[in-house]
SEPAMI-293934 format. One line per 8 residues: number of its first residue (from 0); their letters; for each residue x, y, z of C-alpha. Coordinates in Angstrom, 3 decimals. Each point is the difference from the previous one (the first is absolute). Layout:
residues N
NUM = a = X/Y/Z | ...
This chain:
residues 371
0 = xxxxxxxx = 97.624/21.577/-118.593 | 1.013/0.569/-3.521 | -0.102/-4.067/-0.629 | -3.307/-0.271/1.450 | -1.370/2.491/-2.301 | 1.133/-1.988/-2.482 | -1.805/-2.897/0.830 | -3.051/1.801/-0.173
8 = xxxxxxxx = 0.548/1.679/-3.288 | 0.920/-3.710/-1.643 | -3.341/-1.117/1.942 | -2.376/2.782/-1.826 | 1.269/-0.931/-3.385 | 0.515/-3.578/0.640 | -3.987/0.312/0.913 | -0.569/2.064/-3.032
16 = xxxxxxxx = 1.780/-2.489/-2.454 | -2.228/-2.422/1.274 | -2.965/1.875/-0.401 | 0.713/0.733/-3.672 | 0.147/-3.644/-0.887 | -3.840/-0.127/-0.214 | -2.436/2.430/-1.785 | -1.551/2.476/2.747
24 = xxxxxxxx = -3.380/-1.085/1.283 | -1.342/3.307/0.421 | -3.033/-1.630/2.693 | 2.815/-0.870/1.810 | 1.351/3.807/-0.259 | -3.527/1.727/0.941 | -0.659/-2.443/2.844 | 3.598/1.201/1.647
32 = xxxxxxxx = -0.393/3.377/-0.877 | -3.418/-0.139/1.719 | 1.607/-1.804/3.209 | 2.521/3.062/-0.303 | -3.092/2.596/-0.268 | -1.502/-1.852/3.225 | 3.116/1.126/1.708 | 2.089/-3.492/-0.243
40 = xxxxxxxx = 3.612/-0.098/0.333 | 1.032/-1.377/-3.346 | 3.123/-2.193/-0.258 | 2.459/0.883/-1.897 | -0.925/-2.685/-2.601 | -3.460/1.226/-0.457 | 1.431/3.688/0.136 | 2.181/-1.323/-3.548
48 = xxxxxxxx = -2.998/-1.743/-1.392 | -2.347/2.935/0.103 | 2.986/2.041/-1.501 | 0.611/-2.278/-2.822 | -3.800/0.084/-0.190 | -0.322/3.713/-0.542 | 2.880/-0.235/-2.746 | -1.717/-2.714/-1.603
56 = xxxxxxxx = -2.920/1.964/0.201 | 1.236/3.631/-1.932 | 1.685/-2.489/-2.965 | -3.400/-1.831/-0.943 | -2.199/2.436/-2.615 | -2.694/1.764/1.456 | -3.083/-2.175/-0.423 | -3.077/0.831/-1.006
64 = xxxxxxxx = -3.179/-1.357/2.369 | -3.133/0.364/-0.810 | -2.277/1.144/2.573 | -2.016/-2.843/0.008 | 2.372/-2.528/0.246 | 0.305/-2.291/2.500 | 1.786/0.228/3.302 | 2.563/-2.372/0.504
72 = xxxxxxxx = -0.767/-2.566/2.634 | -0.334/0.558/3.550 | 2.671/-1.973/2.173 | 0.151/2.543/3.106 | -1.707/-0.116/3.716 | -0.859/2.884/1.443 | -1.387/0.165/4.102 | -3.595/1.016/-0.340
80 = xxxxxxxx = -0.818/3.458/1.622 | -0.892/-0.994/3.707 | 2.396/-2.536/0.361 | 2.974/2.245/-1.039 | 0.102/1.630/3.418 | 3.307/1.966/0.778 | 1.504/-1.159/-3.252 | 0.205/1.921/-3.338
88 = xxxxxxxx = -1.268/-0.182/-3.415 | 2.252/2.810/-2.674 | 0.087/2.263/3.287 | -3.369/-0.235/1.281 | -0.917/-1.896/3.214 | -2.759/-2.235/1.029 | -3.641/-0.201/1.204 | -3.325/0.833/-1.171
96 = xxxxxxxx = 0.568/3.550/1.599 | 3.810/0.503/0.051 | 3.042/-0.933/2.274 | -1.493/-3.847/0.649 | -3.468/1.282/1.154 | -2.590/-1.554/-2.155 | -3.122/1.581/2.064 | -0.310/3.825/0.271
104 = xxxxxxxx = 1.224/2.294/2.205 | -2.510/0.620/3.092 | -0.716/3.598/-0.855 | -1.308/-1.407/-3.560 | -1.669/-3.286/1.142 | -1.463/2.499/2.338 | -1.480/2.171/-3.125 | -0.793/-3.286/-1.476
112 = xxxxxxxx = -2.366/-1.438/2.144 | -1.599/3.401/0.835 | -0.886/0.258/-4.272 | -1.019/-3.222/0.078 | -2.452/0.621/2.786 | -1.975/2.756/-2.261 | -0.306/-2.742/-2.578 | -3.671/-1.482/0.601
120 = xxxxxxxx = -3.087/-0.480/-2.391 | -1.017/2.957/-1.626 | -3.234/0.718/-2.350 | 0.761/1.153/-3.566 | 0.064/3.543/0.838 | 2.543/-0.536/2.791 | -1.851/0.106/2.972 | 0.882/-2.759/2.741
128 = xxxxxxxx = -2.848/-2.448/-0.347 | -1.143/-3.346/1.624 | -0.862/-1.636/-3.314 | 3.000/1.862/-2.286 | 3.147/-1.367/-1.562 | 3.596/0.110/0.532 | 1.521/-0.043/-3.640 | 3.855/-1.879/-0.504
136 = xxxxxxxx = 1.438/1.014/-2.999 | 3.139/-1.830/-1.893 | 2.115/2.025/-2.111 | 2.511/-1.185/-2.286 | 1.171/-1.888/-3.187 | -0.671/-3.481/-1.326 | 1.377/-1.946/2.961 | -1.910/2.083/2.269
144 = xxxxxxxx = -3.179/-0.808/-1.511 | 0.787/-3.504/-0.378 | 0.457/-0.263/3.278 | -2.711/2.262/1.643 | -2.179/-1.916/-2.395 | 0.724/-3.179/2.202 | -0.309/1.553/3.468 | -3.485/0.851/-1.198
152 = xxxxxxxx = -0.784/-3.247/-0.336 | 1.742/-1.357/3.234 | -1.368/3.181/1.986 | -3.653/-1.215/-1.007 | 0.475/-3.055/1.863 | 1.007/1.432/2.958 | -2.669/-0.319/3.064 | 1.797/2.633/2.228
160 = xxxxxxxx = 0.025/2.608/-2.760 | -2.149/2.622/0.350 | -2.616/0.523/-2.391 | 0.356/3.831/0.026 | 3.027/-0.259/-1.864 | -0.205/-0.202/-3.721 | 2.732/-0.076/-2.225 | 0.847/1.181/-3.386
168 = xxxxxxxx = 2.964/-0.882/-1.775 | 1.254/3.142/-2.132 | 2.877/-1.563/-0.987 | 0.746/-0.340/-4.033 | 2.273/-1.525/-2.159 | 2.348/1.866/-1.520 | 0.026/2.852/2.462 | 3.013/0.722/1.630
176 = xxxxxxxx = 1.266/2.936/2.392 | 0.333/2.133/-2.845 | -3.623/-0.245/-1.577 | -1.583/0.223/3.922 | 2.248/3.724/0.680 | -1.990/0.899/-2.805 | -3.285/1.894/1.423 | -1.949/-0.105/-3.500
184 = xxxxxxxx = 1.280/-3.411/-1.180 | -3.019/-2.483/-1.174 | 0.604/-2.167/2.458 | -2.074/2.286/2.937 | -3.044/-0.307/-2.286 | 0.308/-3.762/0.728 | 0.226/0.204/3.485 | -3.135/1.978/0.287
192 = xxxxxxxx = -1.571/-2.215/-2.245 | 0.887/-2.786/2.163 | -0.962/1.483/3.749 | -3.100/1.383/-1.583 | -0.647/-4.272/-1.178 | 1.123/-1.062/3.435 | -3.004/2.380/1.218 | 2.301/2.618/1.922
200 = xxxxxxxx = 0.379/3.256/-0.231 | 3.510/2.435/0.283 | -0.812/0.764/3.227 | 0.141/-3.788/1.301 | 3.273/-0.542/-1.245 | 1.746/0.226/3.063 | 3.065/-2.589/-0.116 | 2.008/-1.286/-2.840
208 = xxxxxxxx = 3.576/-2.348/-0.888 | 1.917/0.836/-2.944 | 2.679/-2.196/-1.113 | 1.535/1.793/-2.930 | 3.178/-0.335/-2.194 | 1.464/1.907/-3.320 | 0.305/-2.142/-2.726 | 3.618/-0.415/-1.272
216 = xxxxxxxx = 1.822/1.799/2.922 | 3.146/-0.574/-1.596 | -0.336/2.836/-1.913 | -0.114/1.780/2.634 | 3.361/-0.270/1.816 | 1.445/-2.389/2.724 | -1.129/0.176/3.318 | -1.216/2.336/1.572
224 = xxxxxxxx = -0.697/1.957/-3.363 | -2.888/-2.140/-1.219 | -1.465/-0.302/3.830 | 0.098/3.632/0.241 | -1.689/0.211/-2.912 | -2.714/-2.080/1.699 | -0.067/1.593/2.621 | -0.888/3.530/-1.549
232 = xxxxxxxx = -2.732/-1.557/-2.123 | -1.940/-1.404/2.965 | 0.738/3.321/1.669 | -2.362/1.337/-3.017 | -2.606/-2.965/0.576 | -0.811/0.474/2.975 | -0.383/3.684/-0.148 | -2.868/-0.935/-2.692
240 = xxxxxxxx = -1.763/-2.747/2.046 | -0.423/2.314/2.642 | -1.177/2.823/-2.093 | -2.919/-2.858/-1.484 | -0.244/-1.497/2.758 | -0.372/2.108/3.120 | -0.797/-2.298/2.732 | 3.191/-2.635/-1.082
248 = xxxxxxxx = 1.815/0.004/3.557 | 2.676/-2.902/-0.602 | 1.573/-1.506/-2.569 | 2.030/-3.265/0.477 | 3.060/-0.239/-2.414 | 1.214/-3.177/-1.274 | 3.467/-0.650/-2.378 | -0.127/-2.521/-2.713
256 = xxxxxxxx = 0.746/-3.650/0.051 | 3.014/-1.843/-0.874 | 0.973/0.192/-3.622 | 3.215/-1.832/-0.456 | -2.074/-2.826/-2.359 | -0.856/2.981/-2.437 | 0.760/-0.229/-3.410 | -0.433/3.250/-0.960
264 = xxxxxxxx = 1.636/3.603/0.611 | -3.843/1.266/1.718 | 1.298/0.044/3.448 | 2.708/-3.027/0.577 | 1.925/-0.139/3.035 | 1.737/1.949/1.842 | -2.845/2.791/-1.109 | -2.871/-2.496/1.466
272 = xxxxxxxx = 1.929/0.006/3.764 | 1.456/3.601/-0.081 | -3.535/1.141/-0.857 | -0.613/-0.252/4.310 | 2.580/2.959/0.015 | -2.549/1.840/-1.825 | -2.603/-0.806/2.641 | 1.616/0.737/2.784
280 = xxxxxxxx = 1.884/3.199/-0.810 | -3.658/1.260/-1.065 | -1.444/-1.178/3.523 | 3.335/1.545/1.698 | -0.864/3.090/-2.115 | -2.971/0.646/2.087 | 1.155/-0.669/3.647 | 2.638/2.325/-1.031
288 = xxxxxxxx = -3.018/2.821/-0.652 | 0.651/0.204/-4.063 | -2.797/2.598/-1.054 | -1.482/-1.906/-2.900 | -0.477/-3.240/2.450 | -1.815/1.874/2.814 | -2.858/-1.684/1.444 | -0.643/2.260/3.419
296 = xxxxxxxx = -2.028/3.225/-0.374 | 1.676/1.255/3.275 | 3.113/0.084/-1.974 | -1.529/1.476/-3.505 | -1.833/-0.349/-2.973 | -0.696/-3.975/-0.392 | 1.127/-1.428/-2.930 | 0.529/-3.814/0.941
304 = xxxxxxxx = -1.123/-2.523/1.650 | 1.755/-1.408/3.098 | 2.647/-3.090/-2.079 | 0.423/-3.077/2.298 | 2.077/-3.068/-1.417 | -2.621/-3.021/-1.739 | 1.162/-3.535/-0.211 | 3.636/0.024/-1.573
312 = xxxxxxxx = -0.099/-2.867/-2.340 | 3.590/-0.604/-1.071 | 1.720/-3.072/1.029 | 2.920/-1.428/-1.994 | -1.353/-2.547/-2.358 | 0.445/-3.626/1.330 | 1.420/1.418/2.928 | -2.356/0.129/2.946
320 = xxxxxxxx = -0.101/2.852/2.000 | 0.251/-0.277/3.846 | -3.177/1.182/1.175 | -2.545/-1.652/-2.261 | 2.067/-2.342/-2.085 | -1.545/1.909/-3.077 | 1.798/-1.189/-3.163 | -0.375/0.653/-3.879
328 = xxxxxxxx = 0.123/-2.820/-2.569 | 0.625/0.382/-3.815 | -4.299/-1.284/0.271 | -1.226/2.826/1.942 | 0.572/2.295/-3.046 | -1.200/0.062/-3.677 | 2.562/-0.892/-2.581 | 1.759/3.922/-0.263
336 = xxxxxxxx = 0.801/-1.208/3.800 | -1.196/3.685/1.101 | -3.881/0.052/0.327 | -1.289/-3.055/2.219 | -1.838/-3.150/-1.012 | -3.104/-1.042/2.535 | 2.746/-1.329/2.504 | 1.938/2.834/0.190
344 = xxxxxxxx = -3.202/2.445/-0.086 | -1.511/-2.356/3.176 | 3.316/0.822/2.092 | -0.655/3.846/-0.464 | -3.716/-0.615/1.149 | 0.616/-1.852/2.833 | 2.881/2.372/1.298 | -2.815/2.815/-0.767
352 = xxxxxxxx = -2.391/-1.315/1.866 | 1.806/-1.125/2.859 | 1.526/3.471/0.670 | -3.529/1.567/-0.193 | -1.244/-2.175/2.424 | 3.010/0.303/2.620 | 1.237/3.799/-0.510 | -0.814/1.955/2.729
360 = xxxxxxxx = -0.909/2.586/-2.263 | -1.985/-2.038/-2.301 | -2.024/-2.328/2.152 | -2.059/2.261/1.960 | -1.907/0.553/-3.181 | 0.707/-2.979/-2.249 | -1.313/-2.631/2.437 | -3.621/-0.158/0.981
368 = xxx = 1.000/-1.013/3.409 | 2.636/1.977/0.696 | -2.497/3.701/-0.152
């Protein structure tokens, strides 16, 4: 017994010797620590490298980043959302909607469709009428618009779309989670000014997609501090779209597109792919009956509208993911590799417009034929 555990004592520091003949690669470190944080059995090897990592790490002089620098290069893959099923990400399992399930539970689908069925043209005062308008709003930041912009576009040459259904992008650049949880921030102005141009009225707003993101959530903590953070802010949105807009029944909630070409600290990877944590905690918020997120009057004051899953639009750069082979190339972005270039904005439009036309809670009154 005693020689064996000798053997493995001269093993650990024969495997540290070796280690110390090279200068630590500290990517190497991060990516085994992260196996290790994914719940990995490390060897015993890797265990020692990480160690000699950490010591490495506490003797080098504290370095002083700027917040706009760069993030280093991207060399991970990650398992988009739906495809993750009963693994884990840091903890947290998969699916749109939690433990592999990516469509909702029946008792909210149920809620879902019945929301959706009150959603039909309505004059300017609010009244249900034959010849009225069924406003869909965007909210978000500069990606948001970008994109919205180009499902306008490819929504206008849709035949089956009905013509009912106008659409008014109220996303802006610039404006992130923060600046939207703000009630009196500039920004509403705009978004009047813009459904007034689209010739609508409050009362016709009556769906709307946000795709939002905080700019530079490393300031904000790892994950889940800077989803949480999120979260809360889009808690605070959509109290105030429903407060303006009292006839918004559903919102569709999309996370942000992959960001491991970005070459700035805005919102790299992992922030772009954790931000579906947000998402979905704030849609599992409501099933759970969160006061703030309540959409039923039978259960209280309203102060939400009913949340439902969009499109998700992550897939892991050149890697395509199983259901729709969607991929992201360095040319489907702009050169900070964060906001997309035409490509990448014409893969957000057709995945829009696709799921308006085939959701069972959308179609009924995005398609002309399907009313």
């Amino acid at each position: 017994m005693h020689r064996i555990a000798g053997l493995i004592v001269c093993s650990l520091i024969a495997i540290v010797a070796r280690a110390q003949e090279a200068p630590v690669d500290f990517e190497k470190a991060r990516r085994i620590f992260e196996r290790a944080r994914n719940g990995e059995t490390l060897s015993a090897e890797d265990r020692a490298y990480v160690e000699r990592a950490k010591q490495a790490k506490q003797k080098q002089p504290a370095a002083k980043q700027s917040p706009g620098a760069p993030p280093p290069k991207w060399t991970q893959h990650l398992t988009p959302l739906p495809e993750l099923g009963p693994a884990t990400y840091k903890g947290e399992d998969g699916g749109l909607y939690g433990a592999g399930r990516n469509t909702p539970p029946e008792t909210h689908l149920t809620a879902a469709l019945r929301e959706a069925e009150k959603i039909r043209p309505l004059d300017a005062a609010g009244r249900p009428a034959a010849d009225g308008k069924i406003g869909l709003l965007s909210v978000g930041m500069s990606n948001t618009t970008q994109e919205f912009s180009r499902f306008m576009q490819e929504a206008a040459r849709e035949p089956r779309k009905s013509p009912r259904v106008v659409l008014v992008d109220g996303a802006q650049g610039g404006q992130t989670g923060a600046r939207w949880a703000d009630a009196n921030a500039p920004l509403w102005a705009q978004v009047d000014e813009r459904i007034t141009r689209a010739g609508l009225s409050a009362a016709q707003i009556q769906v709307a997609w946000i795709k939002q993101a905080e700019s530079g959530p490393a300031r904000l903590g790892d994950f889940p501090k800077h989803t949480d953070v999120l979260r809360e802010h889009l808690v605070l949105v959509l109290g105030h779209l429903k407060k303006r807009f009292p006839n918004l029944r559903v919102v569709y909630l999309s996370s942000r597109i992959y960001a491991g070409y970005a070459t700035t600290a805005l919102n790299p990877e992992p922030y772009a792919y954790e931000s579906a944590f947000a998402v979905r905690r704030l849609i599992q918020d409501q099933i759970a009956g969160r006061a703030e997120l309540n959409f039923d009057a039978t259960r209280g004051a309203v102060r939400s509208p009913l949340l439902l899953w969009g499109p998700y639009l992550w897939a892991d750069g050149a890697t395509p993911r199983a259901a729709d082979k969607l991929t992201y190339e360095p040319r489907d972005f702009a050169a900070d590799g964060t906001h997309p270039g035409d490509s990448g904005r014409a893969k957000v439009a057709r995945l829009l417009l696709e799921f308006f036309k085939t959701d069972p809670t959308a179609k009924p009154w995005f398609l002309t034929a399907a009313r």
